[in-house]
C-alpha positions in Angstrom: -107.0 140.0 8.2 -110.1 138.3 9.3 -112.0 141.7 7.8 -110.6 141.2 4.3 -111.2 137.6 4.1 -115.3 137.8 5.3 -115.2 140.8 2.5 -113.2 138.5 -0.1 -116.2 135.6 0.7 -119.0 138.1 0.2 -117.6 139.2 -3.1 -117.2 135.6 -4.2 -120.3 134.6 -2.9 -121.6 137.6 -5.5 -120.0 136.7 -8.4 -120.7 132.9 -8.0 -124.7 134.1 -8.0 -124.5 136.3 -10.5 -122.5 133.5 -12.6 -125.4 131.2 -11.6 -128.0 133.8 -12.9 -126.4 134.2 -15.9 -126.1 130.6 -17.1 -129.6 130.2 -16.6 -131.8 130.6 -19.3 -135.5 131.4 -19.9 -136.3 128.7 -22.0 -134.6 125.3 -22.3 -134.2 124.1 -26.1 -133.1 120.1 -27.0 -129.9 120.3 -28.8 -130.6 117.7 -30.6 -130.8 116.8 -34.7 -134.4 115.3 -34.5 -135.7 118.6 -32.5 -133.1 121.1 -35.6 -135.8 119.0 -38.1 -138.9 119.7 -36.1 -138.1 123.4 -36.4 -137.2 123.4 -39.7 -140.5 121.0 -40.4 -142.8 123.6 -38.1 -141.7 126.8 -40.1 -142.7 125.4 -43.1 -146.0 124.5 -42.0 -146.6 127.3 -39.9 -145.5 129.3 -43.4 -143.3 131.6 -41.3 -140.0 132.8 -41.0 -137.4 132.5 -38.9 -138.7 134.9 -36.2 -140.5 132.9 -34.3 -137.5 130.4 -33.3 -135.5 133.1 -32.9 -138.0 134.8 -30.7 -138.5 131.2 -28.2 -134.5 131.0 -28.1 -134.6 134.3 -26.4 -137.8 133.8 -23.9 -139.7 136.1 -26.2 -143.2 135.9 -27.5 -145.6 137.6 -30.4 -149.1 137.6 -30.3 -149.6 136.4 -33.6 -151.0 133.6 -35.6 -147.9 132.5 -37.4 -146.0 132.4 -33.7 -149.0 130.5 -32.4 -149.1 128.0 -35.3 -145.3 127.7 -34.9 -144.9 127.5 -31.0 -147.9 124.7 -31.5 -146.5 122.6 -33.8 -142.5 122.4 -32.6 -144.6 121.4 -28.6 -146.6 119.0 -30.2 -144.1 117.3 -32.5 -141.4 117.5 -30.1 -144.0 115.1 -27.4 -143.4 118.1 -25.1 -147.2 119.7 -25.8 -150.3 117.2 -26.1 -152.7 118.1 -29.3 -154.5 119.6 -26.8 -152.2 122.1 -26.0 -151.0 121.5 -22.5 -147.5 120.6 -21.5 -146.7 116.9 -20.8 -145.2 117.6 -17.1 -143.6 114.4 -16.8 -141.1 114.5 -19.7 -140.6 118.9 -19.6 -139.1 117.9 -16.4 -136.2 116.7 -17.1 -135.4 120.2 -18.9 -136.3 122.4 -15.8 -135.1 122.9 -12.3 -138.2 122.2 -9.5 -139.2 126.0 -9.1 -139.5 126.4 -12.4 -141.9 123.4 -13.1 -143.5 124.7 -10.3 -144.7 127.7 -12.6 -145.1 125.8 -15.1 -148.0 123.6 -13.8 -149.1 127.0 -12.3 -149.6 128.3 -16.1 -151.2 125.1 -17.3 -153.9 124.8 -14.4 -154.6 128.5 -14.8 -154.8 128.6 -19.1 -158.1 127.4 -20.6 -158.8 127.9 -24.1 -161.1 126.2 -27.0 -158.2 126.2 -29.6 -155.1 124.7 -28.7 -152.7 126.7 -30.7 -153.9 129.4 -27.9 -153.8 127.0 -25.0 -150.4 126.5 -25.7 -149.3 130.3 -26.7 -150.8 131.3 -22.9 -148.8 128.9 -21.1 -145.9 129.5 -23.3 -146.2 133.1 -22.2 -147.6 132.7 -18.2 -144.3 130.5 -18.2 -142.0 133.1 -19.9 -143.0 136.3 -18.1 -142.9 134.2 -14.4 -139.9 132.5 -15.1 -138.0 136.2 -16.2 -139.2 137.5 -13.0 -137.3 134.1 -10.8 -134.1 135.0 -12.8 -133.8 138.5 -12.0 
């Protein structure tokens, strides 16, 4: 009895992880009607399509200009991203549990660029790739 019930624990304790795992997600978007206008704003001024918001929904990334210009401009809008192109810590953090601001300041202190449509891109990207790796 006292076998089955230590085995019955384990395979909870499994599931609940996994559970956990799963409901995480990569990349924390506001749910929010001003933020659904930003991104609509940002694709028409970036002159793109939808890809690019699909693409940051699922923790992806391109290395192009229109992703760039678009990733820029929803950060900057949203007051998440200064103009320069770095992450405003204080006010991400409220989106993200403590490990994973902990790469996120990690990225910013590491990116350095002139332009800040790339200064934001690199972080975007230092913070995707580590954060995919804590979820695994």
């Amino acid at each position: 009895m006292m076998k089955w019930l230590i085995i019955s624990l384990f395979v909870f304790m499994g599931a609940f992880a996994a559970a956990d795992k799963e409901n995480k997600r990569l990349i924390e978007v506001p749910q929010d009607e001003n933020f659904s206008r930003i991104v609509s704003k940002c694709t028409e001024e970036a002159g793109t399509t939808a890809e690019p918001w699909t693409l940051i929904k699922e923790g992806k990334y391109s290395d192009t200009q229109p992703f760039k210009d678009f990733l820029y401009c929803i950060s900057v809008k949203s007051n998440y991203f200064y103009s320069n192109g770095y992450p405003d810590i204080e006010k991400i953090s409220h989106l993200y549990e403590e490990s994973a601001m902990d790469s996120l300041r990690q990225c910013a202190k590491s990116t350095y660029s002139d332009k800040p449509t790339d200064v934001a891109f690199k972080i975007y990207m230092c913070f995707v790739d580590t954060r995919a790796k804590s979820l695994l």
